[in-house]
C-alpha positions as CSV (number, residue, x, y, z in Angstrom):
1,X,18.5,44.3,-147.7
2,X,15.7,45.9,-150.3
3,X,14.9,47.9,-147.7
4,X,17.8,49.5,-147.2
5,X,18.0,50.0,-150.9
6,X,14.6,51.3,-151.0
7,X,13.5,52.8,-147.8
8,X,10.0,53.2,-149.1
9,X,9.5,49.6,-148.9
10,X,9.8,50.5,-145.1
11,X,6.7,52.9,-144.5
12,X,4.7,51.0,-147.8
13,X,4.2,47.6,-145.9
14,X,1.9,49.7,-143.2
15,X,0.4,52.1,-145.7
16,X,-3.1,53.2,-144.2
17,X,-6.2,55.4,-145.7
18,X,-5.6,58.3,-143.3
19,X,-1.7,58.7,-144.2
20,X,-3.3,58.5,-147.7
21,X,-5.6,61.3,-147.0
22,X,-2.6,63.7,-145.3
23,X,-0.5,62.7,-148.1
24,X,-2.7,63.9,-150.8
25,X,-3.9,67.2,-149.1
26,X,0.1,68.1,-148.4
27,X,0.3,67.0,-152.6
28,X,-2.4,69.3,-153.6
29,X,-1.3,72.3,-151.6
30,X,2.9,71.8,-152.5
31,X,1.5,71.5,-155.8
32,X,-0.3,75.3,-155.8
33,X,3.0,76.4,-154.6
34,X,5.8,74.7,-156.7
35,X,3.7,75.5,-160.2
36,X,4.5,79.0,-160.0
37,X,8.3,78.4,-157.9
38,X,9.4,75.8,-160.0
39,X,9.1,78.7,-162.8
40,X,10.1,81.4,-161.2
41,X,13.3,79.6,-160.6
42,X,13.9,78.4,-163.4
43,X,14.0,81.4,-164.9
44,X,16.2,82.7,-162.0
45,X,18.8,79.8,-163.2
46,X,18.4,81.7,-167.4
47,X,16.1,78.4,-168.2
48,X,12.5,78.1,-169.6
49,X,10.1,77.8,-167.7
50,X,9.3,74.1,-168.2
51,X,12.7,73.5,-166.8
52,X,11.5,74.2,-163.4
53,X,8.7,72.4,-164.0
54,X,10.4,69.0,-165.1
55,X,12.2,69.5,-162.0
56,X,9.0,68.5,-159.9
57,X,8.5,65.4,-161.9
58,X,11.3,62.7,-161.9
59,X,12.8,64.0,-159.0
60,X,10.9,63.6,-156.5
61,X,9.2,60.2,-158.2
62,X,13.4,59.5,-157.3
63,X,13.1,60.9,-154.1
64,X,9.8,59.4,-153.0
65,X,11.5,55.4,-153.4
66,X,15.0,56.1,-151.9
67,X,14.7,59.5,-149.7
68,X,14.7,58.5,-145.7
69,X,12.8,62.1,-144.3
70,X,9.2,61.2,-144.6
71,X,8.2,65.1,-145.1
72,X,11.1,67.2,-147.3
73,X,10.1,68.7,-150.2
74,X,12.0,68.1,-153.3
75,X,12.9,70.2,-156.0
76,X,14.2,74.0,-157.7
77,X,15.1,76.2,-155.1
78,X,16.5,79.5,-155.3
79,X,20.3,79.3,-154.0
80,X,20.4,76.4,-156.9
81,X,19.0,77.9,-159.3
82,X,20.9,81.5,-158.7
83,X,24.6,78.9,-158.8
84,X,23.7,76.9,-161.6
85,X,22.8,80.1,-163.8
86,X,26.8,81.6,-162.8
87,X,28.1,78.5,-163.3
88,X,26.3,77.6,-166.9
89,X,26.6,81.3,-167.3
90,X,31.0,80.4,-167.9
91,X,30.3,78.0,-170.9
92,X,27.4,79.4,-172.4
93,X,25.2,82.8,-173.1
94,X,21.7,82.2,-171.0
95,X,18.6,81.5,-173.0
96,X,21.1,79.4,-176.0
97,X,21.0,76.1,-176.5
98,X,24.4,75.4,-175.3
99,X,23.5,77.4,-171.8
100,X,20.6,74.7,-171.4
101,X,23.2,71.8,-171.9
102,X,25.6,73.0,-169.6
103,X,22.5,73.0,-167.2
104,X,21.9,69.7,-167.6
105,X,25.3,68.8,-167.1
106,X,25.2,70.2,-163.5
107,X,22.5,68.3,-162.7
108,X,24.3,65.0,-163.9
109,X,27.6,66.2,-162.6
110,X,26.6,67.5,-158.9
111,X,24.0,63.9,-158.9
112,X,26.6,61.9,-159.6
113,X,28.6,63.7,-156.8
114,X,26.5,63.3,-154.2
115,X,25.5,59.2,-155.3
116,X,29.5,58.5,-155.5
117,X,29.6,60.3,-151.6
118,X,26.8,58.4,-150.6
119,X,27.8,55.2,-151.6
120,X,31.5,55.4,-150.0
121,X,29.4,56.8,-146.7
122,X,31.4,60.6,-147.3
123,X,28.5,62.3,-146.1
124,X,31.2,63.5,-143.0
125,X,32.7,66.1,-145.7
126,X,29.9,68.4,-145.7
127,X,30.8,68.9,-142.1
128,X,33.8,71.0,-143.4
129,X,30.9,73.4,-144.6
130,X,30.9,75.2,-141.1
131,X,27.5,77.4,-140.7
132,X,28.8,80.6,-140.3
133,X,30.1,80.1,-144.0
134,X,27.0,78.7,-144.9
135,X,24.6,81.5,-143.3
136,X,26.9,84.1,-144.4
137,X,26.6,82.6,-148.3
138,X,22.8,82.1,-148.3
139,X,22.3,85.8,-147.0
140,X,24.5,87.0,-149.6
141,X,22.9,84.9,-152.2
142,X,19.9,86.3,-151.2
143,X,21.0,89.8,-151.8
144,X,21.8,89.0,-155.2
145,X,19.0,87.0,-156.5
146,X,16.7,89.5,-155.3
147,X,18.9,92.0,-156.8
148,X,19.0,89.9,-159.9
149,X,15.1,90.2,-160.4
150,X,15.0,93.9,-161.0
151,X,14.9,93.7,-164.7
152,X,11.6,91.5,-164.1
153,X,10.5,94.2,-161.8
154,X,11.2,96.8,-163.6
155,X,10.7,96.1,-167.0
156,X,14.1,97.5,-167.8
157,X,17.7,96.1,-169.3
158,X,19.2,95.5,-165.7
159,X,21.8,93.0,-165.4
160,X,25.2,91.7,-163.8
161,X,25.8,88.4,-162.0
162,X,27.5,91.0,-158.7
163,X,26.8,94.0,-157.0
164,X,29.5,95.9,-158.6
165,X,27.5,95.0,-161.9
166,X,24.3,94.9,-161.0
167,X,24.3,98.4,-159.0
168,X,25.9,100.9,-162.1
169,X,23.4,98.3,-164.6
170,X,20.6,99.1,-162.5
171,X,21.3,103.2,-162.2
172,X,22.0,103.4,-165.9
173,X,18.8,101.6,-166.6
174,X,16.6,103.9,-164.4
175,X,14.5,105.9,-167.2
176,X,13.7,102.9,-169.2
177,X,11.4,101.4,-166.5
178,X,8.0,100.0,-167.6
179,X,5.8,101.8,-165.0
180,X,2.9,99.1,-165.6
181,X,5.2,96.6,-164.8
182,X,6.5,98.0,-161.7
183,X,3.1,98.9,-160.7
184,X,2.0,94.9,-161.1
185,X,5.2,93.9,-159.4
186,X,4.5,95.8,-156.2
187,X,0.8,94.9,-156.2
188,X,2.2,91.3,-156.7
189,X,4.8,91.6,-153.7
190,X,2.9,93.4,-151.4
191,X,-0.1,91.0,-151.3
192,X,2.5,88.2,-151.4
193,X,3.8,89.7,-147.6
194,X,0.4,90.3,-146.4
195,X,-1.1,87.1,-147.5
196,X,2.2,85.4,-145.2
197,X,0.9,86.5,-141.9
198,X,-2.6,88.5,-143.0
199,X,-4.3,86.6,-144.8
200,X,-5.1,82.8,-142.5
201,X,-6.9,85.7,-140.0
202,X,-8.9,87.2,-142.3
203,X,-9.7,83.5,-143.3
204,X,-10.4,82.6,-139.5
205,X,-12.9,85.9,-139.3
206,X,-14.8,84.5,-142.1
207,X,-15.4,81.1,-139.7
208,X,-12.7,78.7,-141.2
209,X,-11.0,76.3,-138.9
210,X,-7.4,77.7,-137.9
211,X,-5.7,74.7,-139.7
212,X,-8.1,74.7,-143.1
213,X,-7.3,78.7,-142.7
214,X,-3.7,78.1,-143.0
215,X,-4.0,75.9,-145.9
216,X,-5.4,78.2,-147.9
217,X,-3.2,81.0,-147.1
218,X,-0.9,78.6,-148.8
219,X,-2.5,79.4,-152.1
220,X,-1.8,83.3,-152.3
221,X,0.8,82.2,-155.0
222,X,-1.6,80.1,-157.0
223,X,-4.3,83.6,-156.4
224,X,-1.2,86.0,-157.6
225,X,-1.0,84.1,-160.4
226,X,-4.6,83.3,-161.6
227,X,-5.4,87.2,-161.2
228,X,-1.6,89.0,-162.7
229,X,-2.4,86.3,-165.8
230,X,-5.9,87.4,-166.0
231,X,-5.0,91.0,-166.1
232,X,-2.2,90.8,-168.8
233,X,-4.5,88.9,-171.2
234,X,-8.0,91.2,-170.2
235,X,-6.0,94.3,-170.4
236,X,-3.5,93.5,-173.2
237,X,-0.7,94.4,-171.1
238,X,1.7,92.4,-173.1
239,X,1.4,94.7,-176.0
240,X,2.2,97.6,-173.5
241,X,5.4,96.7,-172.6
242,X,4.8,93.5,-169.9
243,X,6.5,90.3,-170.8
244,X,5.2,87.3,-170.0
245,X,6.1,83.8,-170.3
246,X,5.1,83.0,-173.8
247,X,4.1,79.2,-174.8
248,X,5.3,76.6,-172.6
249,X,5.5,73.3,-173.9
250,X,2.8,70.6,-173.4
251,X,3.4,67.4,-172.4
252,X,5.3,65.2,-170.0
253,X,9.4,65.8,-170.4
254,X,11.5,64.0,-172.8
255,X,14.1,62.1,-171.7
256,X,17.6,62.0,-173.1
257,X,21.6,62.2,-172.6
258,X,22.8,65.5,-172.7
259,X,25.2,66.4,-175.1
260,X,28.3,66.1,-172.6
261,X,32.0,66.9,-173.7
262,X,34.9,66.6,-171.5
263,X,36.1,70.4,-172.1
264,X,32.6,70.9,-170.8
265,X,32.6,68.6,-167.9
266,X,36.1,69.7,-166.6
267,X,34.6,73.7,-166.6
268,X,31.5,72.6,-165.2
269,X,33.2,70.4,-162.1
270,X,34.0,72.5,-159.7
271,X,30.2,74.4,-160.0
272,X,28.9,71.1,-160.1
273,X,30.9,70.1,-156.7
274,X,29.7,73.7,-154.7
275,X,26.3,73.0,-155.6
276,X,26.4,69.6,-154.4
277,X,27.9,70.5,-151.3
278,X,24.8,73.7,-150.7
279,X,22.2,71.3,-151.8
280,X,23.0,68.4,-149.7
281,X,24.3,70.7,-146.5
282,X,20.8,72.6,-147.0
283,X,18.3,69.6,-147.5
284,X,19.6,67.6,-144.8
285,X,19.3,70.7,-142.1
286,X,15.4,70.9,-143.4
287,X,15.3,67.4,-143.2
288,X,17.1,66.8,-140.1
289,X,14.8,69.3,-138.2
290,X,11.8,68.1,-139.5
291,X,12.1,64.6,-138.5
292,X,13.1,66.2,-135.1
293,X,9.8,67.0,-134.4
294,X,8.3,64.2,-135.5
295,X,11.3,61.8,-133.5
296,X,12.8,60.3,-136.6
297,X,15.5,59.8,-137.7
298,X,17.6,60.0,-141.2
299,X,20.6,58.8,-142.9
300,X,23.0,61.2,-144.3
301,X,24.6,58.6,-146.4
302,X,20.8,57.4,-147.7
303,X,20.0,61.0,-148.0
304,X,23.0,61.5,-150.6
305,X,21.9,59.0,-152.9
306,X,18.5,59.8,-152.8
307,X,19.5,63.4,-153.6
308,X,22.4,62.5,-155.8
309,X,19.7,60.0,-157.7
310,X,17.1,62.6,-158.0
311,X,19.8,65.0,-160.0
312,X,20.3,62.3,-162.3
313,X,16.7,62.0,-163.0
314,X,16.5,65.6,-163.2
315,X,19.6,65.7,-165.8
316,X,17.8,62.8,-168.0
317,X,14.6,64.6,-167.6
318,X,15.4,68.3,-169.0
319,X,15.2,69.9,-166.0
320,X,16.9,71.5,-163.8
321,X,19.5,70.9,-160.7
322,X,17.2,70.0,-157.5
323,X,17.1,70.0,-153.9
324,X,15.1,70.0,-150.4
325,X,13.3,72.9,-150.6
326,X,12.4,75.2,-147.1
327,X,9.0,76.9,-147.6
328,X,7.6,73.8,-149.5
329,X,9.0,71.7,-146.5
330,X,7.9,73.4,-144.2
331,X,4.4,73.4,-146.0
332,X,4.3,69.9,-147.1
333,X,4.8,69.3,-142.9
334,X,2.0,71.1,-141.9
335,X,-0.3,70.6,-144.0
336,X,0.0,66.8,-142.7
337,X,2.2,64.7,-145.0
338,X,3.0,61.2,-143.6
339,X,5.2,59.9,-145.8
340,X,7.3,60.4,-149.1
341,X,4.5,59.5,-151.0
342,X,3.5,63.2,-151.0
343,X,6.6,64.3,-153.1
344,X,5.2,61.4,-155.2
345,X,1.6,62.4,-155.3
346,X,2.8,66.0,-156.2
347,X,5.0,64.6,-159.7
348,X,1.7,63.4,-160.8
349,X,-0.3,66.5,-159.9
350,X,2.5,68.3,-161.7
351,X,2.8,66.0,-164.6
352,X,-0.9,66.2,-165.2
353,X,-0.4,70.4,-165.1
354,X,1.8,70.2,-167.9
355,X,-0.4,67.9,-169.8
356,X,-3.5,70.3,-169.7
357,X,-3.1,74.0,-168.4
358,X,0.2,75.3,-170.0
359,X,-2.2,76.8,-172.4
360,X,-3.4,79.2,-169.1
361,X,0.1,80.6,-168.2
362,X,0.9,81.4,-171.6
363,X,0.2,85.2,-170.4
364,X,1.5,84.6,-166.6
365,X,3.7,88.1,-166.5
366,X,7.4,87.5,-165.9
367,X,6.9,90.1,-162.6
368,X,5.3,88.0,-160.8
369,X,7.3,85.2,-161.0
370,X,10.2,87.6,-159.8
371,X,7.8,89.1,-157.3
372,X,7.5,85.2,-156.4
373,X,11.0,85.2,-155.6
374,X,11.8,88.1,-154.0
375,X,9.2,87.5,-151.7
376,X,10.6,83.7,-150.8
377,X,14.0,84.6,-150.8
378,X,13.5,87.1,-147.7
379,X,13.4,84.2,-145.4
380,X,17.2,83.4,-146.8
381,X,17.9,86.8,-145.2
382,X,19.6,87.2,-141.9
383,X,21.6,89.9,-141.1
384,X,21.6,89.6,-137.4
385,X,23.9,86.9,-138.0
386,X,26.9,88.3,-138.5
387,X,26.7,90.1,-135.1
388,X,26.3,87.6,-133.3
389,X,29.0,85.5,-134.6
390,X,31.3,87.8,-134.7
391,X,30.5,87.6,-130.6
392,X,31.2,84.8,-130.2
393,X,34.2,83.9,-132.3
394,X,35.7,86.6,-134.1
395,X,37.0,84.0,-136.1
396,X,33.7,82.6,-137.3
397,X,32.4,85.5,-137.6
398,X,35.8,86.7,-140.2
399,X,35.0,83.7,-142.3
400,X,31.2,84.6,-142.6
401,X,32.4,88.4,-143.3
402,X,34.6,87.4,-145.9
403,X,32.2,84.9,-147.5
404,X,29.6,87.6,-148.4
405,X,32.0,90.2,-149.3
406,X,33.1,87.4,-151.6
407,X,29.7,86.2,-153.0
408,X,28.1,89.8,-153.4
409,X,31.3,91.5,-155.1
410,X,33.2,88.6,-156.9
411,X,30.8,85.4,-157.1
412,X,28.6,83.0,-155.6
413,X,31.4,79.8,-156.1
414,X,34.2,81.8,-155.6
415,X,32.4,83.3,-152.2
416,X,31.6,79.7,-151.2
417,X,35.1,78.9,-151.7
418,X,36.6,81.6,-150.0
419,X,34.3,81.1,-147.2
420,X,35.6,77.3,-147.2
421,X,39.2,78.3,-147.3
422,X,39.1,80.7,-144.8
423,X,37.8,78.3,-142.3
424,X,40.1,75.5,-142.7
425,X,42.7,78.1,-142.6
426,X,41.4,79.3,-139.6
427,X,41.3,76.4,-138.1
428,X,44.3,75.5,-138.5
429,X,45.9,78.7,-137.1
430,X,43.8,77.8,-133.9
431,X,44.8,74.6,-133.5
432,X,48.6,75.3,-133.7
433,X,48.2,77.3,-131.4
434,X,46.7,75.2,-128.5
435,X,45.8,76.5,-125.1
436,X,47.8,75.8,-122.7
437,X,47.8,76.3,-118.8
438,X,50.1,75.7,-116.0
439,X,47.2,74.1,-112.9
440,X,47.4,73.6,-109.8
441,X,45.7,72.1,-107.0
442,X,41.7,73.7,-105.6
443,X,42.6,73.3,-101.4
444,X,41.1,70.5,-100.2
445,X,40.1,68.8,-103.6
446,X,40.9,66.2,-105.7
447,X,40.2,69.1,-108.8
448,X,43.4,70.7,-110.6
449,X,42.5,74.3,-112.2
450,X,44.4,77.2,-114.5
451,X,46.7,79.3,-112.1
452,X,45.8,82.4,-113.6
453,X,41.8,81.8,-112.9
454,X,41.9,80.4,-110.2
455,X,43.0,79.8,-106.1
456,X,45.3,77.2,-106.3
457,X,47.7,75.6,-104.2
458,X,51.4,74.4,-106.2
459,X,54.3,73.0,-105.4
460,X,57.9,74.3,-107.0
461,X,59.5,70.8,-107.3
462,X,56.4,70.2,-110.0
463,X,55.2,71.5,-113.0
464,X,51.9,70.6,-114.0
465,X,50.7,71.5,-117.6
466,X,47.6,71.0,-119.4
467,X,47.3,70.8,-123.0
468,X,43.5,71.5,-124.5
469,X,43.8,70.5,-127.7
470,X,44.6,67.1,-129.6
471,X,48.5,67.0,-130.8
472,X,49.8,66.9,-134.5
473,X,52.2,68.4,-136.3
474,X,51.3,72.3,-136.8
475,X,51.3,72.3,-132.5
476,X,53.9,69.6,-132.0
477,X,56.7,72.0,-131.7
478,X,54.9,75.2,-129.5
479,X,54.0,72.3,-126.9
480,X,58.0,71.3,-127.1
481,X,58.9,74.9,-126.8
482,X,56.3,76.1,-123.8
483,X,57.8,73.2,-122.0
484,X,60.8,73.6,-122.3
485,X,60.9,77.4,-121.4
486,X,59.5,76.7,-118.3
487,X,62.3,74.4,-117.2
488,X,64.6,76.4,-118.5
489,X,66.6,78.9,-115.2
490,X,63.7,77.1,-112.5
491,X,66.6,74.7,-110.5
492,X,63.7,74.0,-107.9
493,X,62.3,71.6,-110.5
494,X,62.1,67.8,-110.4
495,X,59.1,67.2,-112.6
496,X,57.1,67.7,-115.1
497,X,53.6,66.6,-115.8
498,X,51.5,66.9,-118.7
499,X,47.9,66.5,-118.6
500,X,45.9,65.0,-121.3
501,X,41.9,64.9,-121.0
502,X,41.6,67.2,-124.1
503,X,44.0,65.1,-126.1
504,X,41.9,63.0,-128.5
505,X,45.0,61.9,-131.0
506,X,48.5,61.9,-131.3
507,X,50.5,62.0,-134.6
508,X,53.9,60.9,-135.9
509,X,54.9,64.3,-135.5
510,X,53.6,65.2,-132.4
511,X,55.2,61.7,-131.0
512,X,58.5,62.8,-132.1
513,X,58.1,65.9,-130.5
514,X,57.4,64.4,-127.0
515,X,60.0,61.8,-127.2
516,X,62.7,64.7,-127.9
517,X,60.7,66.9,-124.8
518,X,61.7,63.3,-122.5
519,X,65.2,63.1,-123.6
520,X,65.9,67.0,-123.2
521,X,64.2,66.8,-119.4
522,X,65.9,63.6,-118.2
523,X,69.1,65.5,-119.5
524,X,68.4,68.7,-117.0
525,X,67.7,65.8,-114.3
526,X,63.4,66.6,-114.7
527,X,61.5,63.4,-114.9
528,X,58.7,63.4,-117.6
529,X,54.8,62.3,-116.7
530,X,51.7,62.2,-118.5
531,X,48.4,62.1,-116.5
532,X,45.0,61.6,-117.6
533,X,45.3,60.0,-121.2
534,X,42.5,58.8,-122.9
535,X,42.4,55.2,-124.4
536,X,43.3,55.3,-128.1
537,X,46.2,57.8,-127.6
538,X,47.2,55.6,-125.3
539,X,47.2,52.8,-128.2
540,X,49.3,54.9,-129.9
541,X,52.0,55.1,-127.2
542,X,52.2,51.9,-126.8
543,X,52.6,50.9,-130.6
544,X,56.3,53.4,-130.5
545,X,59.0,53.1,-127.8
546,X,57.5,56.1,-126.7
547,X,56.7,54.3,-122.9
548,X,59.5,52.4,-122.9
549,X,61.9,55.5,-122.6
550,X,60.1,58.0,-120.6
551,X,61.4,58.6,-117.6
552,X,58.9,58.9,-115.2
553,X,55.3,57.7,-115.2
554,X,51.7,57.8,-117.0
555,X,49.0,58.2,-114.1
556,X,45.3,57.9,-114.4
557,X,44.0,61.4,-113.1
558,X,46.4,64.6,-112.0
559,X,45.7,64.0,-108.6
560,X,47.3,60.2,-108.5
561,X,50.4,62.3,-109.9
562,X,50.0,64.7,-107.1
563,X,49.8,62.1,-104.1
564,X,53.0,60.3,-105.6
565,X,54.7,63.3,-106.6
566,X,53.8,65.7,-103.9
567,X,52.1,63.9,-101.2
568,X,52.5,67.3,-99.0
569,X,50.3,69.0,-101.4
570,X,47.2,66.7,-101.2
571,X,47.4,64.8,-97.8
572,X,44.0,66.5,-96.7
573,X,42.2,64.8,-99.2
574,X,41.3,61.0,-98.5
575,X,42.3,59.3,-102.2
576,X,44.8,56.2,-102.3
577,X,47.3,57.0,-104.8
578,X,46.9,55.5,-108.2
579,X,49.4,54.9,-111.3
580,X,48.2,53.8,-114.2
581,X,49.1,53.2,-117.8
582,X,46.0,53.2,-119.9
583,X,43.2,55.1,-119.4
């Protein structure tokens, strides 16, 4: 039972010296990375920079004890922090106190979310996230939080929270750039891209192992850093027009309830609901795919109150909303973590941070924290998506369409939302419309297939239908109606037989519906079959009258039907005739 509460108990009992060792070398390298992330995205989310920090602290101490994936990475990430800055951006200017509480709040709000889902075993509704809507939000989002950084990069007034904002900000701002900060930017960004696929090489020239080499391409971040700081402050670059993070606070985070109102909660509940949904959808992909190649497994329902719990800590904690991050992940797996005592490893190399070198990034210039994320968010970017969804379901691919247009020209929750709406709508349309094909029989086989695709044999006293979809309500009545019209003038006809192996459910409606389709046939002298019907719909039959009043019979496979009803038809094929009720 504990450990089901506390899955760390599970991996803890055999806790050796060498997942010690792989644990704290995955610690120290996630560490180099999230120092300088955790601030850059916090002040992509309009928070201080010690926001970010706190992040990296509590929640993943949470994390560690109740998480289930052995190797995810905890903590700010940019889609996060790019929604929680539009969504405390509503209630509150950035950079006032009141912007900083309705921060909070999203973090309490979106935890307490994803622990109330977790604990009634919800995790299911994330599934009506589809991944079209999702890829086609986290590209746009990418768009706009790189486009968001161009102030940082440019040393000028930029701003808007959209493209139709941010693109006339950023033209009328064009002669006020600082051209000392966009020279440190681009030095910042371009060794950033090199140092992703350059700089392990150059390492491996020099006569480092391959895997050490790739470690310490890990630290380009922590080198971009060091050396852009160390320039501001040798050069005096902040007195020429660079800004730089200032003082950050020293010390471990202070905990406390933030100031929470319920005009403030009901704003903030919807936001708080979106990022939930993207923070839980995206962790558990990471997660799910890197326990897939270590064969293990998680548990959605664990995994949303471990997340859900880690928000809360992150809420009490000052900081800010949190989730499974990709490039620490991704980093924190190869560089050989065994268990979540990494995450835990890396609060305390973070807590210590803030205890003693704050002092050192008091002149860390704000461009290359942007330059920081612009360079991470590129992975978010995929614009070959779109393409090739639209290939393969023009549908899918209208719903991702019309979630970036939305994100990228109205806003990121009201994008997600769209993207949301337009699916289920979608899907709905589809599924009341069902496809639906008149089959016949392959010669010589015991296998029924589509007239119109197919060489078929038929026979005119029978009309064999199949149905590829389940039946409720929005369908009930174009089933009904297709039926129907192809009784309707054909005097040859005797029966009619509807085939079920796509059927998974049947509702009240859709019951009704079929009843009224018997009645009308045994009126125009047709008897009324079903053929192939799985188990529970068959339950559901037989809990109505439905079998009790049709009028002809419910047969285990089409081709039973076919040696009763036709015997003409299928006599050079060997089967005994079989009639079934239940399947």
């Amino acid at each position: 039972m504990l450990e089901r509460i506390f899955p760390a108990l599970t991996w803890a009992r055999g806790y050796s010296r060498d997942m010690l060792g792989g644990d704290l070398i995955a610690a120290m390298v996630v560490t180099i990375m999230l120092i300088p992330q955790g601030m850059a995205y916090a002040m992509l989310a309009g928070l201080p920079p010690e926001a970010g920090l706190y992040g990296a602290i509590v929640p993943l101490l949470i994390y560690a004890a109740l998480g289930t994936s052995r190797t995810l990475a905890v903590g700010p990430v940019a889609v996060v922090a790019l929604m929680t800055a539009a969504a405390a951006g509503t209630v509150a200017a950035a950079g006032t106190p009141g912007f900083h509480v309705a921060a909070l709040a999203i973090a309490m709000m979106s935890g307490a979310i994803m622990l109330a889902l977790g604990l009634l075993r919800l995790g299911f509704l994330a599934n009506f996230l589809s991944h079209p809507v999702i890829s086609g939000f986290i590209t746009a989002a990418g768009i706009l939080i790189a486009a968001s950084q161009l102030r940082h990069m440019l040393g000028n007034a930029t701003s808007g929270k959209t493209l139709q904002e941010l693109v006339p900000s950023f033209l009328a701002n064009l002669g006020q750039i600082n051209r000392i900060t966009l020279a440190l930017s681009l030095v910042v960004v371009a060794f950033l891209f090199w140092a992703r696929t350059g700089l392990a090489p150059l390492l491996r020239r020099f006569g480092l192992n391959p895997k050490l080499a790739l470690l310490l391409s890990r630290t380009a971040l922590l080198v971009a850093v060091v050396v852009s700081t160390a320039s501001v402050w040798a050069f005096g670059l902040d007195a020429r027009g660079v800004r730089i993070v200032g003082e950050i606070p020293r010390g471990l985070p202070q905990f406390g309830w933030p100031a929470l109102s319920f005009d403030l909660a009901q704003a903030l509940l919807i936001p708080a609901l979106m990022i939930a949904v993207v923070g839980y959808v995206e962790s558990l992909s990471i997660g799910q795919t890197l326990a897939a190649k270590r064969r293990e497994s998680l548990d959605p329902n664990r995994e949303l109150i471990a997340l859900g719990a880690a928000n809360l800590g992150a809420g009490l904690s000052q900081a800010m909303p949190v989730t499974g991050g990709l490039s620490r992940s991704i980093v924190n797996f190869d560089a050989g973590a065994q268990t979540p005592a990494a995450g835990a490893f890396t609060a305390l190399m973070i807590g210590a941070a803030l205890m003693f070198l704050t002092p050192a990034l008091y002149y860390l210039p704000n461009a290359t924290l942007a330059a920081i994320i612009i360079v991470a968010v590129m992975s978010l970017l995929d614009f070959r998506a779109l393409p090739r969804v639209w290939a393969i379901s023009k549908a899918d691919g209208a719903a991702m369409a019309a979630t970036m247009l939305a994100t990228l020209f109205i806003g990121v929750e009201q994008g997600l939302l769209a993207g949301v709406g337009l699916s289920l709508a979608l899907h709905l349309y589809r599924t009341s419309r069902p496809h639906i094909a008149i089959v016949g029989q392959v010669p010589g086989t015991e296998h029924f297939r589509n007239v119109a695709r197919h060489r078929v044999v038929t026979d005119p006293a029978v009309l064999s239908l199949r149905v590829d979809e389940s039946l409720y309500f929005p369908n009930a009545r174009l089933l009904s109606d297709r039926i129907l019209a192809e009784v309707a003038g054909n005097r040859a006809l005797t029966h009619v037989v509807l085939l079920c192996p796509a059927v998974n459910s049947v509702d009240a409606s859709a019951l009704e519906s079929l009843e009224a389709v018997n009645l009308r046939l045994r009126d125009a002298g047709v008897t009324f079959h079903l053929a192939e019907v799985k188990g529970p719909v068959m339950d559901s039959l037989k809990r109505s009258h439905f079998l009790e009043d049709l009028s002809g019979q419910v047969f285990l496979t089409q081709y039973d039907a076919m040696q009763t009803l036709s015997p003409v038809l299928t006599r050079d094929t060997r089967a005994a005739p079989r009639c079934e009720t239940a399947l």
